[in-house]
LOZA-183867 format. One record per atom (N, C-alpha, C): residue number from 1; atom name; residue in one letter; y, z, x. Coordinates in Angstrom, 1 decimal, m for minus. Layout:
// LOZA-183867
+------+-------+------+--------+--------+--------+
: mido : torpa : bake :      y :      z :      x :
+------+-------+------+--------+--------+--------+
:  NUM :    CA :    A :      Y :      Z :      X :
...
+------+-------+------+--------+--------+--------+
// end
This chain:
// LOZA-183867
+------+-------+------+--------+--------+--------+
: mido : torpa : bake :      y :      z :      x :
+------+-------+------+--------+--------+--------+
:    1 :     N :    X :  m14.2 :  m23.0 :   12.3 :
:    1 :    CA :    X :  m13.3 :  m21.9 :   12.9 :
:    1 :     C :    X :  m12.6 :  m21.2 :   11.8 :
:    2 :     N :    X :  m12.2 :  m20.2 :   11.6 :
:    2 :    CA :    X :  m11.3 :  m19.5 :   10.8 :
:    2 :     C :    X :  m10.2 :  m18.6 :   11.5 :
:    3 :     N :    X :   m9.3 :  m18.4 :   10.7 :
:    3 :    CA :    X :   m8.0 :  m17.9 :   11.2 :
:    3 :     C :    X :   m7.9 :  m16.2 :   10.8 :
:    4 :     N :    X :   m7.7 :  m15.5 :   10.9 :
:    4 :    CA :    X :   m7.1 :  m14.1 :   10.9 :
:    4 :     C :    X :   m5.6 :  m14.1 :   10.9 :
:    5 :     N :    X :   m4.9 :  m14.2 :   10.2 :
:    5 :    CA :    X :   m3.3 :  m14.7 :   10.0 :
:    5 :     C :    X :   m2.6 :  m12.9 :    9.9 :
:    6 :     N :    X :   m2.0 :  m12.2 :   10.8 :
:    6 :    CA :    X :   m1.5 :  m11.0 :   10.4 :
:    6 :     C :    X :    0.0 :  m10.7 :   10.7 :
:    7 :     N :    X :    0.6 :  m10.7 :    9.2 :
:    7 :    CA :    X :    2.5 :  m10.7 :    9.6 :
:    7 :     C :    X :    2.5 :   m9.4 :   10.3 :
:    8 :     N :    X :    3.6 :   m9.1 :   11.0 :
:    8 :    CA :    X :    3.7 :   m8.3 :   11.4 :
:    8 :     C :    X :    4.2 :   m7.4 :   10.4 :
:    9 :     N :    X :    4.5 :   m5.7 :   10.9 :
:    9 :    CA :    X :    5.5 :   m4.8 :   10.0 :
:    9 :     C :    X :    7.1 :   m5.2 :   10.6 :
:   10 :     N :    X :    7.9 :   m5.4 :    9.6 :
:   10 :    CA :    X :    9.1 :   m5.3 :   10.4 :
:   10 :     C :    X :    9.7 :   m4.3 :   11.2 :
:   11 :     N :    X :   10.3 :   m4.9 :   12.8 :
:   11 :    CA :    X :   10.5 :   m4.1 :   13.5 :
:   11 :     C :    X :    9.8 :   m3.9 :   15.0 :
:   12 :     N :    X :    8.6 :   m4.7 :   14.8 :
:   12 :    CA :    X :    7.5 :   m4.2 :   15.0 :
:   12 :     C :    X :    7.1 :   m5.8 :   16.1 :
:   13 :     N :    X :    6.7 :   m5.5 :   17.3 :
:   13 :    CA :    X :    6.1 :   m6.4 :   18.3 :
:   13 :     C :    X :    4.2 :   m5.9 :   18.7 :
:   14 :     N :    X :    3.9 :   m6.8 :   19.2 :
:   14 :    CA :    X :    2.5 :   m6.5 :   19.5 :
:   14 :     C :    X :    2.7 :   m6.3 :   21.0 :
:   15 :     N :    X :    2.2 :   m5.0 :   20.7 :
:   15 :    CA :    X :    2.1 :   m4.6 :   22.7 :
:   15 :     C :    X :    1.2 :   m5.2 :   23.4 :
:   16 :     N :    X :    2.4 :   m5.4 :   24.4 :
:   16 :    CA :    X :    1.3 :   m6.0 :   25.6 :
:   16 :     C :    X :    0.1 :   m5.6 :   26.3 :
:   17 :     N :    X :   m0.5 :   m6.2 :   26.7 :
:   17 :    CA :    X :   m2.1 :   m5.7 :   26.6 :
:   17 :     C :    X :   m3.3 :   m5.6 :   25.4 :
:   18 :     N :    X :   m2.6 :   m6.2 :   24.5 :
:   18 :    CA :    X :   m2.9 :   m5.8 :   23.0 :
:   18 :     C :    X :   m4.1 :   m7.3 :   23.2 :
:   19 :     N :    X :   m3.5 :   m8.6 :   22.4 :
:   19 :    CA :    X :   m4.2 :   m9.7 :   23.0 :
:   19 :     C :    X :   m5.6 :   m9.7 :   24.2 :
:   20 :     N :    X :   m4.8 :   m9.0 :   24.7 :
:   20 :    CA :    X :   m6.5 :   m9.0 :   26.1 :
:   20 :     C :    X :   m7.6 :   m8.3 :   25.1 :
:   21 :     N :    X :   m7.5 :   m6.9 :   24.6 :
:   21 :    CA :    X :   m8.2 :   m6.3 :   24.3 :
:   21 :     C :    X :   m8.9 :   m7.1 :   22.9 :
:   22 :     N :    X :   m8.0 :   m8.2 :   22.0 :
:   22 :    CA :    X :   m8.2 :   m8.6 :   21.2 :
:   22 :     C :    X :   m9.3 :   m9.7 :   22.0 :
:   23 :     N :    X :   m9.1 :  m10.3 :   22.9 :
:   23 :    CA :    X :  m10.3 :  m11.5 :   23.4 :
:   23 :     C :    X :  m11.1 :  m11.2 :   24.1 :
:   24 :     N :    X :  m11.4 :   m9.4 :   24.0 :
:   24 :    CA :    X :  m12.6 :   m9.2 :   24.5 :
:   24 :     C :    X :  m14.0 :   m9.4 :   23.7 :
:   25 :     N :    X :  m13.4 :   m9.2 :   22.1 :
:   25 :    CA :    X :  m14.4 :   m9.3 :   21.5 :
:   25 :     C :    X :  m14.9 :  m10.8 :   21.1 :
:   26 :     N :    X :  m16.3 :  m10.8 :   21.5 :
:   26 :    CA :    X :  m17.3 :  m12.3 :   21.4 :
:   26 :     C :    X :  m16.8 :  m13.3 :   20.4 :
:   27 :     N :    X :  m16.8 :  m13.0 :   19.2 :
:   27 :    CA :    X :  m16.1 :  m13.8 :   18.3 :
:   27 :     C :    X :  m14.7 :  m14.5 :   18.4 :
:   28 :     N :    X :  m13.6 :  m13.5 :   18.9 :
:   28 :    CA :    X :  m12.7 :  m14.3 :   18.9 :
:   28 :     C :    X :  m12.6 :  m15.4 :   20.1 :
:   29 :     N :    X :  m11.8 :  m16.8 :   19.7 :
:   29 :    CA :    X :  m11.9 :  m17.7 :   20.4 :
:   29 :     C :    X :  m10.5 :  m17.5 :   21.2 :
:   30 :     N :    X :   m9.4 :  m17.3 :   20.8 :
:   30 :    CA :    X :   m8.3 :  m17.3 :   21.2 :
:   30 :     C :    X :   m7.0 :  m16.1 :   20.2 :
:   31 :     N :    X :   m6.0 :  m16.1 :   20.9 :
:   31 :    CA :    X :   m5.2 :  m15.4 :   19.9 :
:   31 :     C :    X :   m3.5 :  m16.3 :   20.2 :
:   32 :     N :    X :   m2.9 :  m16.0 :   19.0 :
:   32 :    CA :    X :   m1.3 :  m16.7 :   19.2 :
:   32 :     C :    X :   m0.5 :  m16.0 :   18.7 :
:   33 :     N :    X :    0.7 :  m15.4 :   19.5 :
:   33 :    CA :    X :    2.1 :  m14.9 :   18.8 :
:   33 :     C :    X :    2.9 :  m15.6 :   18.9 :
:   34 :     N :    X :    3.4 :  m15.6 :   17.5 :
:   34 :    CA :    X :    4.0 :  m16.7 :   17.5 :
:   34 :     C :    X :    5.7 :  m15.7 :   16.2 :
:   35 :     N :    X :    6.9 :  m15.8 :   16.5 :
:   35 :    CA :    X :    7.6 :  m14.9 :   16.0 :
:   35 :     C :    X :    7.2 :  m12.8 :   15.5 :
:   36 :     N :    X :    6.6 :  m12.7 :   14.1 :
:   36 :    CA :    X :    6.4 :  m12.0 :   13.6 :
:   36 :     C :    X :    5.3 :  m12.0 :   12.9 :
:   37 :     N :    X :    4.1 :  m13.3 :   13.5 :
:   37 :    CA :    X :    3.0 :  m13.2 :   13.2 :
:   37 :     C :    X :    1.7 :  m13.4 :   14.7 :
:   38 :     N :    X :    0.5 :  m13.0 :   13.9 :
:   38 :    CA :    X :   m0.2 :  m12.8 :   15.1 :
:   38 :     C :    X :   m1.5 :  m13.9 :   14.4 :
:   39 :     N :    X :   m1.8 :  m14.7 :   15.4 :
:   39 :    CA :    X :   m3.4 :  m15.7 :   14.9 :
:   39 :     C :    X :   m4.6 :  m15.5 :   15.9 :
:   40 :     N :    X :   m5.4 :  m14.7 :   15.0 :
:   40 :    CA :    X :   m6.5 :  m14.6 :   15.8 :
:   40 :     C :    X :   m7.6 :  m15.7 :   15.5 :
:   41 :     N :    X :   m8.0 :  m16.5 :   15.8 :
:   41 :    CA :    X :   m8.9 :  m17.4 :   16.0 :
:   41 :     C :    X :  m10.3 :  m16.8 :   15.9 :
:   42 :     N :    X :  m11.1 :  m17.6 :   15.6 :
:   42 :    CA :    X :  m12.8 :  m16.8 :   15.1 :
:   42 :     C :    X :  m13.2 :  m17.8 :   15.4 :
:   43 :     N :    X :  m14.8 :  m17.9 :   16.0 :
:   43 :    CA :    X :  m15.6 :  m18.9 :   15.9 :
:   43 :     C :    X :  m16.0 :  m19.2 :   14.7 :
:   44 :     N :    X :  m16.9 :  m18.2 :   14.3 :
:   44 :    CA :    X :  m17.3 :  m18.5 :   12.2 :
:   44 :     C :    X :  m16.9 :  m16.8 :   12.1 :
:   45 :     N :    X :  m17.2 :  m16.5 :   10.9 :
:   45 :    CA :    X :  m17.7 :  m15.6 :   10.2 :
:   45 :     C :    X :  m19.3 :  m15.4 :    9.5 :
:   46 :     N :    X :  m19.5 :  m14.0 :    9.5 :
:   46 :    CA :    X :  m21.0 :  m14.1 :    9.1 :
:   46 :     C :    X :  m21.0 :  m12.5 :    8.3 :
:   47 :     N :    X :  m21.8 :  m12.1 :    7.7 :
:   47 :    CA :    X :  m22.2 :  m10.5 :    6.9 :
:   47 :     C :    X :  m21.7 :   m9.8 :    7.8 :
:   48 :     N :    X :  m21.7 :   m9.7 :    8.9 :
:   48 :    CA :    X :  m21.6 :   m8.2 :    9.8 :
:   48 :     C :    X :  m19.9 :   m8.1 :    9.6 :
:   49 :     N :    X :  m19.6 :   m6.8 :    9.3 :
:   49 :    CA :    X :  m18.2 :   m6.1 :    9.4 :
:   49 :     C :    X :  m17.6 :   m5.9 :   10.7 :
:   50 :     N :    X :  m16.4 :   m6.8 :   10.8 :
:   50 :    CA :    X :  m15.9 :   m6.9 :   11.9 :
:   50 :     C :    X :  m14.4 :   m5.9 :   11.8 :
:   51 :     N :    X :  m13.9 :   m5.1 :   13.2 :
:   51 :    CA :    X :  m12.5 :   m4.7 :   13.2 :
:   51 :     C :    X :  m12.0 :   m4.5 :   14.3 :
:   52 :     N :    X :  m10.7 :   m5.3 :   13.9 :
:   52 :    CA :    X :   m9.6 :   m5.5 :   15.0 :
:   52 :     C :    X :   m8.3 :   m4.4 :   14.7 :
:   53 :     N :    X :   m8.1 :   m4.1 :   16.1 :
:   53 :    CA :    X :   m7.5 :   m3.0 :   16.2 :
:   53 :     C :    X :   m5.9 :   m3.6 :   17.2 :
:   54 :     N :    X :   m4.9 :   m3.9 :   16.8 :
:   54 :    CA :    X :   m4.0 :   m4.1 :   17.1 :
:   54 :     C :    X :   m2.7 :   m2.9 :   17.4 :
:   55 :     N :    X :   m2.4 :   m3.5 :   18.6 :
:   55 :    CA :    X :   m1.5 :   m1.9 :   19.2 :
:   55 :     C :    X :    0.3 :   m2.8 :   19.0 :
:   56 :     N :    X :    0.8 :   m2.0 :   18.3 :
:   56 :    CA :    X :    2.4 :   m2.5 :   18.0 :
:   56 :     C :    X :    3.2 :   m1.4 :   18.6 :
:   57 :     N :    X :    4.7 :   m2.0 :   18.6 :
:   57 :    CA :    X :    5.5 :   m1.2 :   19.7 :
:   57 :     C :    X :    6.7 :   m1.3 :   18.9 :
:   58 :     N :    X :    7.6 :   m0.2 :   18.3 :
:   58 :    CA :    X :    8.3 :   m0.8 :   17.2 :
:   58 :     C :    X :    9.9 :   m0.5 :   18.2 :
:   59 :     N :    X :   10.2 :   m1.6 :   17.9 :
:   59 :    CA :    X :   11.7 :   m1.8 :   18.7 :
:   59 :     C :    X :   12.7 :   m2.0 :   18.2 :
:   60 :     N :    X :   12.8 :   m1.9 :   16.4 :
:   60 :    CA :    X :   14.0 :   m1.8 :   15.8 :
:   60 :     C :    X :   13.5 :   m0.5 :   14.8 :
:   61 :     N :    X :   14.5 :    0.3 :   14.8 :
:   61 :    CA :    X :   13.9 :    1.8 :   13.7 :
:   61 :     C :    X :   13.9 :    0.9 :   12.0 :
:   62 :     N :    X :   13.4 :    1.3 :   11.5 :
:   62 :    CA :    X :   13.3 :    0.5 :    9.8 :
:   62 :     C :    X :   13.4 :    1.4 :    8.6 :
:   63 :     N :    X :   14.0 :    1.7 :    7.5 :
:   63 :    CA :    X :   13.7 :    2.7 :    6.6 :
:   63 :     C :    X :   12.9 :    1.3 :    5.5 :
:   64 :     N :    X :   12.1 :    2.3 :    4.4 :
:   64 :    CA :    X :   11.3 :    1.3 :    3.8 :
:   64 :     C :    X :   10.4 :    0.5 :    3.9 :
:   65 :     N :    X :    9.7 :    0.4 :    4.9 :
:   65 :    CA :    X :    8.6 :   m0.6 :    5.5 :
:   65 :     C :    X :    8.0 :   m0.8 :    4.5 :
:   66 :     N :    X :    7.8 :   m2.1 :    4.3 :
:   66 :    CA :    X :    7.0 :   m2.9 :    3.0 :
:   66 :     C :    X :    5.5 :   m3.2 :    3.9 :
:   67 :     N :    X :    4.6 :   m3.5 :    2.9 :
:   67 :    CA :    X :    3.2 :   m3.8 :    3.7 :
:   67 :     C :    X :    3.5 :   m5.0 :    4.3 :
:   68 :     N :    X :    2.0 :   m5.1 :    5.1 :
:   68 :    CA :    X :    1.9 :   m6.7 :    6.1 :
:   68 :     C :    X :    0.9 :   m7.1 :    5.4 :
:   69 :     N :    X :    1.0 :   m8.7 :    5.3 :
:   69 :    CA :    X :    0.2 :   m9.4 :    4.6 :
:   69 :     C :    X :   m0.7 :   m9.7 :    6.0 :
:   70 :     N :    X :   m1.8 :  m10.0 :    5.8 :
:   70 :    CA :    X :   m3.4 :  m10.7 :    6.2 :
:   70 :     C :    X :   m4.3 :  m11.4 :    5.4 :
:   71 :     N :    X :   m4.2 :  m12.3 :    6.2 :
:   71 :    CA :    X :   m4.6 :  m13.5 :    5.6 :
:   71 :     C :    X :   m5.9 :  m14.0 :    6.1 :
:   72 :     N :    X :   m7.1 :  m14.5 :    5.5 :
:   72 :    CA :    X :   m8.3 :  m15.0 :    6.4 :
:   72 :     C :    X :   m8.6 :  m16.1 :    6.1 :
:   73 :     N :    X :   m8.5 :  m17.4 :    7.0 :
:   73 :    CA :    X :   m9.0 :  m18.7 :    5.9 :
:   73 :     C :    X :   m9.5 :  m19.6 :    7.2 :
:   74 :     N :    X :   m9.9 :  m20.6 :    6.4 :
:   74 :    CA :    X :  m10.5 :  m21.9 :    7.3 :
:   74 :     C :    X :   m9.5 :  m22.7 :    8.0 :
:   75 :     N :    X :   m9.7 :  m22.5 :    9.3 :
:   75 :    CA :    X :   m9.0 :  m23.7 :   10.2 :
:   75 :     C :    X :   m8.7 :  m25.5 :    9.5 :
:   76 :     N :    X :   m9.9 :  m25.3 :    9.3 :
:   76 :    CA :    X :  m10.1 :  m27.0 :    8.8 :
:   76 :     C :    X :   m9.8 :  m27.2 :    7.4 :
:   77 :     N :    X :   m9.9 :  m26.1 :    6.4 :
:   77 :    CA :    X :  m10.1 :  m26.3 :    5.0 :
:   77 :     C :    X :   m8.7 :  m25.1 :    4.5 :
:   78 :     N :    X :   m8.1 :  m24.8 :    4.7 :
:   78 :    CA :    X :   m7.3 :  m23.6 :    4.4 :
:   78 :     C :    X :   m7.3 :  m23.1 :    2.9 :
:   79 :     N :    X :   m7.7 :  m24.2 :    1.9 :
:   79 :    CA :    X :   m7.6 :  m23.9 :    1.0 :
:   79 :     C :    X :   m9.0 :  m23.3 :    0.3 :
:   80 :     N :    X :  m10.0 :  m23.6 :    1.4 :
:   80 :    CA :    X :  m11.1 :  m23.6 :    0.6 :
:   80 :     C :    X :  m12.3 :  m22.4 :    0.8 :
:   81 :     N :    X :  m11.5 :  m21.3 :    1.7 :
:   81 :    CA :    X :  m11.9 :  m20.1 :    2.0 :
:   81 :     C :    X :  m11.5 :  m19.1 :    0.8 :
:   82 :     N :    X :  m12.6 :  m18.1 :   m0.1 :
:   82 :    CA :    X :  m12.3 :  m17.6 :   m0.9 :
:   82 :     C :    X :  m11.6 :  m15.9 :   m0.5 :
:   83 :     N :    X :  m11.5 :  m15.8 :    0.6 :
:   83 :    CA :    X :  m11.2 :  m14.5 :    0.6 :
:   83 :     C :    X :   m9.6 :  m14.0 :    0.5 :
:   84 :     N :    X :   m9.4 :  m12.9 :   m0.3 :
:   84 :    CA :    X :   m8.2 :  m12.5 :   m0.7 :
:   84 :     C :    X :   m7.5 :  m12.1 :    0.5 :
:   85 :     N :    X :   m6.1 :  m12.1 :    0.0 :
:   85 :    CA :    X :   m5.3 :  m11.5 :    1.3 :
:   85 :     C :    X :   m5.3 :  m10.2 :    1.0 :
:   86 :     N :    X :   m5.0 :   m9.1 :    2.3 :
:   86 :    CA :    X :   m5.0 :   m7.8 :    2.4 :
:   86 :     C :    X :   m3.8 :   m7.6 :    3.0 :
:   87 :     N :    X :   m3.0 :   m6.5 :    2.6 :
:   87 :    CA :    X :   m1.9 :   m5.8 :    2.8 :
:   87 :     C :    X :   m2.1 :   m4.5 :    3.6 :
:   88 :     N :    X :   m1.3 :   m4.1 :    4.4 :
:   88 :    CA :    X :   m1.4 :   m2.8 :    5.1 :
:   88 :     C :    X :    0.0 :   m2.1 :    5.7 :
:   89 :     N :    X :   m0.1 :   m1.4 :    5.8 :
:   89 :    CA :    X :    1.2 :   m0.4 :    6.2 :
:   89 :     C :    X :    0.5 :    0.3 :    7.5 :
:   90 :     N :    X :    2.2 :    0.6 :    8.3 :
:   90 :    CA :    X :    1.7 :    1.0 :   10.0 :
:   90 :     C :    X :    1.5 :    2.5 :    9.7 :
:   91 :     N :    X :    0.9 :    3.3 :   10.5 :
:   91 :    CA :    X :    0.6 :    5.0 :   10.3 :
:   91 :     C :    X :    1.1 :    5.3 :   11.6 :
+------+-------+------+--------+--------+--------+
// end
C-alpha cells in the first residue's frame, strides 16, 4: 500500500464532497483528514500517471502562503520508497 501524504495550504480545509470524488478513483483504497493534512491511501503504484484533484475552501484569509508539502511513500516501509517530496501553492 502507499500513502499520498498532502499538508494542506494554510487557512485552507478540504471541501466537502472532495473525499467522495477522491474514492471514486480505482486505485485509491481509502482517504483520512486528519487536522491540516489529507492521506490518501493507494493500493500500489505502477508507470501510468495518476492525478488527484482536490477541492479546498479557505476559511481564514492568509497573506504569504508558503507551499504545501506532498509526500509519497510506503505504508509498510516509509523509509524505503525513493520518491521525492513535491511542493505546491493554491491558484
Amino acid at each position: 500500500m502507499v500513502i499520498v501524504e498532502v499538508s494542506l495550504l494554510s487557512g485552507f480545509i478540504l471541501a466537502p464532497g472532495s473525499r467522495m470524488l477522491l474514492e471514486r478513483k480505482i486505485i485509491v483504497k481509502k482517504t483520512e483528514v486528519k487536522a491540516d493534512v489529507v492521506y490518501i491511501y493507494l493500493e500500489k503504484l505502477n508507470d501510468e500517471s495518476q492525478t488527484f484533484i482536490l477541492q479546498l475552501e479557505q476559511v481564514i484569509q492568509m497573506k504569504n502562503l508558503k507551499p504545501a508539502i506532498i509526500k509519497v511513500y510506503d505504508y509498510y516501509q516509509p523509509g524505503r520508497l525513493q520518491i521525492p517530496s513535491y511542493t505546491g501553492v493554491g491558484s
